[in-house]
mmJSON file of the N, C-alpha and C atoms, coordinates in Angstrom:
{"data_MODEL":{"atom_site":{
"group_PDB":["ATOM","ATOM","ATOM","ATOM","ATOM","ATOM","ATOM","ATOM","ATOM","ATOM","ATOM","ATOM","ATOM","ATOM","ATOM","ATOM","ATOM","ATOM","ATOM","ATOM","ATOM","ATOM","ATOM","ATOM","ATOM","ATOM","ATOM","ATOM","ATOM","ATOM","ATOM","ATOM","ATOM","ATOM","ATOM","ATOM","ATOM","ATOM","ATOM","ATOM","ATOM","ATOM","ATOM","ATOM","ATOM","ATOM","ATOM","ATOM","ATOM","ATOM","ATOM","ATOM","ATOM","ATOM","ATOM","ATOM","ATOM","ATOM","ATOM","ATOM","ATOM","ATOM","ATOM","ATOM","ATOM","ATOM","ATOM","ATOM","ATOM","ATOM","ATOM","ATOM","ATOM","ATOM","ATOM","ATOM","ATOM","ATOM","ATOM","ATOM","ATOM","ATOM","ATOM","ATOM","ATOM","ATOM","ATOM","ATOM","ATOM","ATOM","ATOM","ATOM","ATOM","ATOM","ATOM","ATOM","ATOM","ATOM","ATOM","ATOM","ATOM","ATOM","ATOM","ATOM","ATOM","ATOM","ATOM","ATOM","ATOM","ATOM","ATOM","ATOM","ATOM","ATOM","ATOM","ATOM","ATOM","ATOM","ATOM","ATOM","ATOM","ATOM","ATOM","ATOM","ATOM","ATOM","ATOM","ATOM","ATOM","ATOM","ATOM","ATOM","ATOM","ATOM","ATOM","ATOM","ATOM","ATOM","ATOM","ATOM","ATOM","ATOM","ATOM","ATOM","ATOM","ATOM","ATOM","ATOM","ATOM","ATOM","ATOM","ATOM","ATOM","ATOM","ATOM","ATOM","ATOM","ATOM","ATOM","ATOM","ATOM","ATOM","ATOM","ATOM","ATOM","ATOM","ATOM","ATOM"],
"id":[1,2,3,4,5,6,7,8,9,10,11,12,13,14,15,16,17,18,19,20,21,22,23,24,25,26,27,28,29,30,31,32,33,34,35,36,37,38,39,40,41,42,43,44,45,46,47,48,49,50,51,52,53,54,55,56,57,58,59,60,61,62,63,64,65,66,67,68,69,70,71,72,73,74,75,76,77,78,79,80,81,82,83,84,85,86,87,88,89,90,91,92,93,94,95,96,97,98,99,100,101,102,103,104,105,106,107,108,109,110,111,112,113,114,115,116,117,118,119,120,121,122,123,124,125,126,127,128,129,130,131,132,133,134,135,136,137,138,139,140,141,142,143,144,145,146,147,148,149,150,151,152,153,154,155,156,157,158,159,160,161,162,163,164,165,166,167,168],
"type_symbol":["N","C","C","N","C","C","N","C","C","N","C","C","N","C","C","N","C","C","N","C","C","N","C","C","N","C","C","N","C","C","N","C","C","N","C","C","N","C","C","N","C","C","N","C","C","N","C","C","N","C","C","N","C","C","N","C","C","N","C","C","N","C","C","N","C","C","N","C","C","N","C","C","N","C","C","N","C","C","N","C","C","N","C","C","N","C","C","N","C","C","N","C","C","N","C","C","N","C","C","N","C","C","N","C","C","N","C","C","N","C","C","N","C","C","N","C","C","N","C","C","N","C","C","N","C","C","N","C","C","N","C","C","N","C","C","N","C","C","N","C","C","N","C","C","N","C","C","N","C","C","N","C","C","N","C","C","N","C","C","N","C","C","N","C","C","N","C","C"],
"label_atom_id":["N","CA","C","N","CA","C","N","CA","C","N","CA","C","N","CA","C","N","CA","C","N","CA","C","N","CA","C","N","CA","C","N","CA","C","N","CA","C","N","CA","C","N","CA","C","N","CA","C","N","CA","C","N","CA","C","N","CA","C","N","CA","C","N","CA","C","N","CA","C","N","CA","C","N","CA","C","N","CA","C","N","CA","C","N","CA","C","N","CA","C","N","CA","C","N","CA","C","N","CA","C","N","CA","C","N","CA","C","N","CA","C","N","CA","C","N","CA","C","N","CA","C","N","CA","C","N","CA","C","N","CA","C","N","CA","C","N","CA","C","N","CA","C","N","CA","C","N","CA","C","N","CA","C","N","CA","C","N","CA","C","N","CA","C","N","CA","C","N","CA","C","N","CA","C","N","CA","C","N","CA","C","N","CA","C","N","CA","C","N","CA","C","N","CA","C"],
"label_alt_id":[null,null,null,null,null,null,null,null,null,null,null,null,null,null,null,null,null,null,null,null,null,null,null,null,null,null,null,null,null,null,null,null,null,null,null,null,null,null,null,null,null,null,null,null,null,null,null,null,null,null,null,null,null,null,null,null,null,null,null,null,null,null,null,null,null,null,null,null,null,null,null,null,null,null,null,null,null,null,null,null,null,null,null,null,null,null,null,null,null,null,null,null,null,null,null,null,null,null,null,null,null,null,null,null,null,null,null,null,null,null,null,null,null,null,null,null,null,null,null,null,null,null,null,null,null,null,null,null,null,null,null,null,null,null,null,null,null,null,null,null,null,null,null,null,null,null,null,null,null,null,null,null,null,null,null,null,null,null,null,null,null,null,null,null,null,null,null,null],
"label_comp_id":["UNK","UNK","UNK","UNK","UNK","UNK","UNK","UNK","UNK","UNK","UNK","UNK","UNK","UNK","UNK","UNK","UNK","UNK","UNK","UNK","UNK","UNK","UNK","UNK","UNK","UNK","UNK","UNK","UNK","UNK","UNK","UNK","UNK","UNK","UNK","UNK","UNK","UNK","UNK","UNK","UNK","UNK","UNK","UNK","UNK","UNK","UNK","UNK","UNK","UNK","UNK","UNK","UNK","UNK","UNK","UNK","UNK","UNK","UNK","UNK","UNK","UNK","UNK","UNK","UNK","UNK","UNK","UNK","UNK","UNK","UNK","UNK","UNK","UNK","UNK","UNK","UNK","UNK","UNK","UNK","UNK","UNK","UNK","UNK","UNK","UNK","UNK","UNK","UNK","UNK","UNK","UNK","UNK","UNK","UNK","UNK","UNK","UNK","UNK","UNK","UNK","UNK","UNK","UNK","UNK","UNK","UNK","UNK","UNK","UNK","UNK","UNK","UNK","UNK","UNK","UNK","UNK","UNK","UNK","UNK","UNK","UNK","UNK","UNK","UNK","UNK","UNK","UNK","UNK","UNK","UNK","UNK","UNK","UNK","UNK","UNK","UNK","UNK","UNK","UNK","UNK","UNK","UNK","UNK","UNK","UNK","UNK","UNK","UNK","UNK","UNK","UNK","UNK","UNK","UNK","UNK","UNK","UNK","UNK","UNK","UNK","UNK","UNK","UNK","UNK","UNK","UNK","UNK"],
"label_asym_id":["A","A","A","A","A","A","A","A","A","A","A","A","A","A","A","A","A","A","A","A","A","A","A","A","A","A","A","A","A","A","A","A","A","A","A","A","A","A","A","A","A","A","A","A","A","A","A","A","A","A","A","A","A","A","A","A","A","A","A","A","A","A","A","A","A","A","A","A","A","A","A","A","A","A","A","A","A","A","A","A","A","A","A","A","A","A","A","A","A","A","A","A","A","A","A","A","A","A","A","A","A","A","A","A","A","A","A","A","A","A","A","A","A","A","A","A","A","A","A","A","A","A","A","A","A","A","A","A","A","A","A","A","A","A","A","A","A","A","A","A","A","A","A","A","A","A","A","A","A","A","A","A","A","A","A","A","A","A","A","A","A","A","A","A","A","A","A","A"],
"label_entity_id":["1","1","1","1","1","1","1","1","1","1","1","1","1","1","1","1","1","1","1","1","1","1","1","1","1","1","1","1","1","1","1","1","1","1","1","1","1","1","1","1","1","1","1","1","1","1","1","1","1","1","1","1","1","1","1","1","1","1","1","1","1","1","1","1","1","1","1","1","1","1","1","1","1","1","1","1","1","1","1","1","1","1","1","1","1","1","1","1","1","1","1","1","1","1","1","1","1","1","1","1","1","1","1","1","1","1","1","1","1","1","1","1","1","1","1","1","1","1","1","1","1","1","1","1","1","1","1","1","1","1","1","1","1","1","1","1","1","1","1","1","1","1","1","1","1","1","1","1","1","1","1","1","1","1","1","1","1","1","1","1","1","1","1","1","1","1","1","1"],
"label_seq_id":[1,1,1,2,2,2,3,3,3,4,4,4,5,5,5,6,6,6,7,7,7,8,8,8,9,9,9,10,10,10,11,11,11,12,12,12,13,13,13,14,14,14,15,15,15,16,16,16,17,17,17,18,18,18,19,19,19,20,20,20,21,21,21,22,22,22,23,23,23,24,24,24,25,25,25,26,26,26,27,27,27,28,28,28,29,29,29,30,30,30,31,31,31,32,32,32,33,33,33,34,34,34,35,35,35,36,36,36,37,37,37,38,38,38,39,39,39,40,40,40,41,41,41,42,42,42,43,43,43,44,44,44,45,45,45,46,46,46,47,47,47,48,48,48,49,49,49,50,50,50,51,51,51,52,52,52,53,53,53,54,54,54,55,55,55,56,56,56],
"pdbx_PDB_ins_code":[null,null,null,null,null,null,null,null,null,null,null,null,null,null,null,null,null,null,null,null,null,null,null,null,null,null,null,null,null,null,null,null,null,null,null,null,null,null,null,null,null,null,null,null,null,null,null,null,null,null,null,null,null,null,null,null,null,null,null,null,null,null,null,null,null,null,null,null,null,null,null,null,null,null,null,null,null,null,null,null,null,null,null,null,null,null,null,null,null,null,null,null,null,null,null,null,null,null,null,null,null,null,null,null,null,null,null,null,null,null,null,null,null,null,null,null,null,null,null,null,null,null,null,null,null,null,null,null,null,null,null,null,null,null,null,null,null,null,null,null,null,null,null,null,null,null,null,null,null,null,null,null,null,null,null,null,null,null,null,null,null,null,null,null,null,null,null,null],
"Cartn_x":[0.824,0.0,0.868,2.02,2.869,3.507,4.356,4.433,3.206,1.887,1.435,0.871,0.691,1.068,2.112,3.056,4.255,4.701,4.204,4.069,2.636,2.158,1.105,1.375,2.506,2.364,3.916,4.773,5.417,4.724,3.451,3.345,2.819,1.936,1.263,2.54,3.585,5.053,5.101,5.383,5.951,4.862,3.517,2.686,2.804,3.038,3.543,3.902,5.518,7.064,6.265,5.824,5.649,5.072,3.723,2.871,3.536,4.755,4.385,5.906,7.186,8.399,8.772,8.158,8.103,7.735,7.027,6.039,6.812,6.603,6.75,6.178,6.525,5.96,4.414,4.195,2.977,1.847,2.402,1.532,1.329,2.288,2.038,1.217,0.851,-0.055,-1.295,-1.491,-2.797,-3.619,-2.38,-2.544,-3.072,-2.358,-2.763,-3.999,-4.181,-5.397,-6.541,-6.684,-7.899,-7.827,-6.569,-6.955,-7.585,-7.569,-7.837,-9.453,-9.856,-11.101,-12.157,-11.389,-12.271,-12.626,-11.42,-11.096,-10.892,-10.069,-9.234,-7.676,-7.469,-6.449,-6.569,-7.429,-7.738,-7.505,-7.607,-7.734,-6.193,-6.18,-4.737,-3.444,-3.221,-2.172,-1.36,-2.541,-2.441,-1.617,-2.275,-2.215,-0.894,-0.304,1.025,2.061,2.043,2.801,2.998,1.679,1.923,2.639,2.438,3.164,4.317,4.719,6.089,7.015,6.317,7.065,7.028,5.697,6.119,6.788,7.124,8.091,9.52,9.435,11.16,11.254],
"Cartn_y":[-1.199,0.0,1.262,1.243,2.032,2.808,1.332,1.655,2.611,1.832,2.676,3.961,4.652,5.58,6.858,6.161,6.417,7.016,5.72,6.16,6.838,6.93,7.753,9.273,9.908,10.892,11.441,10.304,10.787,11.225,10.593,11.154,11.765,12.46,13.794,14.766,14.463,14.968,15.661,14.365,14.67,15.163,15.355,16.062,17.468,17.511,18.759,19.912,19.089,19.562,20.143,18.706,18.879,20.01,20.406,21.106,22.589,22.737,23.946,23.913,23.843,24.062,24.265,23.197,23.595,24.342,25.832,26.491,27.844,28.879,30.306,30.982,32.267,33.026,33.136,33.849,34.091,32.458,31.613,30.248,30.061,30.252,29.934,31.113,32.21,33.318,33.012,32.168,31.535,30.502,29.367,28.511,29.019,29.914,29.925,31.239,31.633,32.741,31.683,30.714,29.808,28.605,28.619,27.926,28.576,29.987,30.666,31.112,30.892,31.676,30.343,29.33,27.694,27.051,27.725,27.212,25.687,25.574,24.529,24.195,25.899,25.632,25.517,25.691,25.063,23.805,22.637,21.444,21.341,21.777,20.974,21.5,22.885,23.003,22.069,21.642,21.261,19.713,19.026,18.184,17.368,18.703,18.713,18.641,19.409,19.943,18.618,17.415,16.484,15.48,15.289,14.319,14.972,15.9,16.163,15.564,15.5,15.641,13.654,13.431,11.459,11.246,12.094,11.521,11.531,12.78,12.7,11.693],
"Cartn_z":[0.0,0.0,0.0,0.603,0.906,-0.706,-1.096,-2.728,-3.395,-3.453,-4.365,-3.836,-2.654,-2.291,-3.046,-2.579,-3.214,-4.629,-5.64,-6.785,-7.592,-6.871,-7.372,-6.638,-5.229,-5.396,-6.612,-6.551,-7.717,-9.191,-9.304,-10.692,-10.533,-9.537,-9.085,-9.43,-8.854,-8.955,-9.959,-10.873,-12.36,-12.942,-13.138,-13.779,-13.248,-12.517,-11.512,-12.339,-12.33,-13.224,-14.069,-15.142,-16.537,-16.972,-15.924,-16.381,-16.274,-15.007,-14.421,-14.438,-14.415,-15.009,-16.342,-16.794,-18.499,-19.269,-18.299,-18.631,-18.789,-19.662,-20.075,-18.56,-18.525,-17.456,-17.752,-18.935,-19.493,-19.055,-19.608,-19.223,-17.719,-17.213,-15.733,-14.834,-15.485,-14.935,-15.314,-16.582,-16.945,-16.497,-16.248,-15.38,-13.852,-13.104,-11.895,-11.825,-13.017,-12.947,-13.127,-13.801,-13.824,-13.086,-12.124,-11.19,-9.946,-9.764,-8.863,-9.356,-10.475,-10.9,-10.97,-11.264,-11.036,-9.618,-8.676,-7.354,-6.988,-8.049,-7.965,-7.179,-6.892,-6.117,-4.65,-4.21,-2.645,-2.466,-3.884,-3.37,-4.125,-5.411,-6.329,-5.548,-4.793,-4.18,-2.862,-2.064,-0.681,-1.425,-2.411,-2.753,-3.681,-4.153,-4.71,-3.66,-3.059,-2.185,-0.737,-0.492,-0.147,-0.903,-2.607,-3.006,-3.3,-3.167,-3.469,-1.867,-1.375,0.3,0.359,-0.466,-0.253,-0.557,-2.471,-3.692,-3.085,-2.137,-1.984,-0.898],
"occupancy":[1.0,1.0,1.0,1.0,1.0,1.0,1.0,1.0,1.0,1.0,1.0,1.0,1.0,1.0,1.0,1.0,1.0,1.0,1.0,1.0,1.0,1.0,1.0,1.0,1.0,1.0,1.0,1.0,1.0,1.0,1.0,1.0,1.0,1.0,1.0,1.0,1.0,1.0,1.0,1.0,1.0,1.0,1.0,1.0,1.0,1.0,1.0,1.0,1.0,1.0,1.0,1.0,1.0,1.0,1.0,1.0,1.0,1.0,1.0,1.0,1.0,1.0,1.0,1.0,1.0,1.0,1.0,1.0,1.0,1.0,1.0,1.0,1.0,1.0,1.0,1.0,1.0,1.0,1.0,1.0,1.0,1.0,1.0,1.0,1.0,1.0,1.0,1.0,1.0,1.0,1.0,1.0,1.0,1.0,1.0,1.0,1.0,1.0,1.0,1.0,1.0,1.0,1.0,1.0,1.0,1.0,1.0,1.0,1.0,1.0,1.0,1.0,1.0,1.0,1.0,1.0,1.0,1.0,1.0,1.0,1.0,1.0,1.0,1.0,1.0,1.0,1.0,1.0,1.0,1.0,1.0,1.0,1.0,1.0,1.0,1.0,1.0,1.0,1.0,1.0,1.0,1.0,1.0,1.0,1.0,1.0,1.0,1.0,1.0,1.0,1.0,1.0,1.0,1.0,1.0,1.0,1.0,1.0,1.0,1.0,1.0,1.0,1.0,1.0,1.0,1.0,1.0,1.0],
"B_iso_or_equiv":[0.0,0.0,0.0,0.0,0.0,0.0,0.0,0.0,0.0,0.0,0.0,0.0,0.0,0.0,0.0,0.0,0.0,0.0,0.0,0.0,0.0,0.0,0.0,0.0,0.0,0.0,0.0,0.0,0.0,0.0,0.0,0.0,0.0,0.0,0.0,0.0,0.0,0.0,0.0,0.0,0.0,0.0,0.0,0.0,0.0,0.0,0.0,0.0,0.0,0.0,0.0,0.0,0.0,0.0,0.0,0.0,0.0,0.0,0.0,0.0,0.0,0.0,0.0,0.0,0.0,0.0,0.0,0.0,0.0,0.0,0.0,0.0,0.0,0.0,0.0,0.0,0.0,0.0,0.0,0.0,0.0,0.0,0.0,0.0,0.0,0.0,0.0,0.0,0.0,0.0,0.0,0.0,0.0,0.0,0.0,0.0,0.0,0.0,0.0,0.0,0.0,0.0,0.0,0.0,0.0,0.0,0.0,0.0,0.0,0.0,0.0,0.0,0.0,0.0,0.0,0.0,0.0,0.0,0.0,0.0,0.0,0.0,0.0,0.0,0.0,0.0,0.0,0.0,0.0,0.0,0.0,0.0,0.0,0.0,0.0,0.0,0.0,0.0,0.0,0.0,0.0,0.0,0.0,0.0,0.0,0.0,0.0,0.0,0.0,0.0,0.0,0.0,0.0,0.0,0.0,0.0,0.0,0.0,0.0,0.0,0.0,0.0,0.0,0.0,0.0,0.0,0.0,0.0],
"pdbx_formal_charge":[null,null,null,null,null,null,null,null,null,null,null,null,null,null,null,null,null,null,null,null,null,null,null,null,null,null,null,null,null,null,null,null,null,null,null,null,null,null,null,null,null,null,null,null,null,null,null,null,null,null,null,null,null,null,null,null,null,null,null,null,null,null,null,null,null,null,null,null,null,null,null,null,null,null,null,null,null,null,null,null,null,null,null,null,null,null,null,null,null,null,null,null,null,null,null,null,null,null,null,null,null,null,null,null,null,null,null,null,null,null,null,null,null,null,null,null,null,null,null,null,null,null,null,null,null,null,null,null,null,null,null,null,null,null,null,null,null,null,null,null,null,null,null,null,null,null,null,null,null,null,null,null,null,null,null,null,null,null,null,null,null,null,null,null,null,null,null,null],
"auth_seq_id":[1,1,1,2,2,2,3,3,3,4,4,4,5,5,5,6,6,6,7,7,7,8,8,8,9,9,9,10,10,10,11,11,11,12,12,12,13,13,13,14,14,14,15,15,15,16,16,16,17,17,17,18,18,18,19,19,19,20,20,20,21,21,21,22,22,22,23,23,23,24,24,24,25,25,25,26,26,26,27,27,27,28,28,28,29,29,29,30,30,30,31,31,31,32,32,32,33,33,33,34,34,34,35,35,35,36,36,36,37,37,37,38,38,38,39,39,39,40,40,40,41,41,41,42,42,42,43,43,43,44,44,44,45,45,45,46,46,46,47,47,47,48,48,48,49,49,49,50,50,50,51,51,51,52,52,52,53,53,53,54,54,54,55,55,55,56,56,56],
"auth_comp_id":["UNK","UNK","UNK","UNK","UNK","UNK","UNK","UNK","UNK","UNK","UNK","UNK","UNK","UNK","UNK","UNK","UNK","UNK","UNK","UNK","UNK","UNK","UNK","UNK","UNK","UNK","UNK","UNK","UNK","UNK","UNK","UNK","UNK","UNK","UNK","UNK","UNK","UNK","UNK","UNK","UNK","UNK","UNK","UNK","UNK","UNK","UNK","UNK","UNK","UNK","UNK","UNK","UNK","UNK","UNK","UNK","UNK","UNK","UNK","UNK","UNK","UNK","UNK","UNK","UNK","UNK","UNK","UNK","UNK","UNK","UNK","UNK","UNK","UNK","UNK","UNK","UNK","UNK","UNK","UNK","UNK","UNK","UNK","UNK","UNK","UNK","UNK","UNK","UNK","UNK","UNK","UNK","UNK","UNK","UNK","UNK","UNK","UNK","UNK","UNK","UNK","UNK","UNK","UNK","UNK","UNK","UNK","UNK","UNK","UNK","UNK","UNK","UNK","UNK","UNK","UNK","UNK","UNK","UNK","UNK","UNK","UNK","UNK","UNK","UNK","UNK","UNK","UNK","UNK","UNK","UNK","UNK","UNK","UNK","UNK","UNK","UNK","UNK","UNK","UNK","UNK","UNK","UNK","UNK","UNK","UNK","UNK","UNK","UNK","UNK","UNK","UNK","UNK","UNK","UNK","UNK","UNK","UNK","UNK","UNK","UNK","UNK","UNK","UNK","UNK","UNK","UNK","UNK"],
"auth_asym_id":["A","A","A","A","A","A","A","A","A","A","A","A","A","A","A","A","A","A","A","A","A","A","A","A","A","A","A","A","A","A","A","A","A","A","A","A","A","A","A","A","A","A","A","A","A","A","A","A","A","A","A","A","A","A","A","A","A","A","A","A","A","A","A","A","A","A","A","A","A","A","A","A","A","A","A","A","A","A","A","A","A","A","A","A","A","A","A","A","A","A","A","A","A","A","A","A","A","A","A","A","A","A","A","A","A","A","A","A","A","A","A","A","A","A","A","A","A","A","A","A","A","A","A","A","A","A","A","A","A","A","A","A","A","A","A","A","A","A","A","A","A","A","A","A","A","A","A","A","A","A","A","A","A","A","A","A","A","A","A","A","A","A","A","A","A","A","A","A"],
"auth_atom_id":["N","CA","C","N","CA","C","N","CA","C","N","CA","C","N","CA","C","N","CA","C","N","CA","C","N","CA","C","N","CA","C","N","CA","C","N","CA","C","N","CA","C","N","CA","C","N","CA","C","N","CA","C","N","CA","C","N","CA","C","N","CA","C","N","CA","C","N","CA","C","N","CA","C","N","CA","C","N","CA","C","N","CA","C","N","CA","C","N","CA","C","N","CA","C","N","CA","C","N","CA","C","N","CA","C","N","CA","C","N","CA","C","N","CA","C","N","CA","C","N","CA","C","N","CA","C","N","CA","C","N","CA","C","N","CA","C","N","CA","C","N","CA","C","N","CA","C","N","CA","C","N","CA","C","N","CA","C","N","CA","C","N","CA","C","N","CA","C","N","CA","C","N","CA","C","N","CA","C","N","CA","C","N","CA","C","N","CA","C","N","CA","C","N","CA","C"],
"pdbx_PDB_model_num":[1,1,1,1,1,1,1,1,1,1,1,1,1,1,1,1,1,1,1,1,1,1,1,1,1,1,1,1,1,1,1,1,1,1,1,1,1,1,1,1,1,1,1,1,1,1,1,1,1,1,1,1,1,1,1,1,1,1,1,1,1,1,1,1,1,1,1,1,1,1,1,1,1,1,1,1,1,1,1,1,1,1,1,1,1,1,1,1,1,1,1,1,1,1,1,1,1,1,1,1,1,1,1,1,1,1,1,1,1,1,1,1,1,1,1,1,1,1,1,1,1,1,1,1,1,1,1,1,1,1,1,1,1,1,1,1,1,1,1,1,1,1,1,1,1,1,1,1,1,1,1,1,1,1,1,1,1,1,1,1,1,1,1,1,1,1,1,1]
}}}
């Protein structure tokens, strides 16, 4: 159980990165303007920020 824990918050992880390192300034003001206007970031932030802390 532990494992898949695990690897499921790594790919929370890596969708993470992908979405949001790989990103232009301009994209990432878009990204977090419609996550803030959908209110999606109440739940998607708390939630990254735990699998980043399993992944490592």
């Amino acid at each position: 159980m532990a494992g898949l824990i695990q690897r499921t918050a790594r790919a929370i992880d890596d969708m993470w990165h992908s979405i949001w390192h790989e990103s232009g300034r301009a994209e990432k003001i878009v990204i977090a303007v419609l996550l803030l206007i959908t209110g999606l970031a109440i739940p998607v932030i708390p939630i990254v920020w735990i699998a980043r802390i399993i992944a490592d």
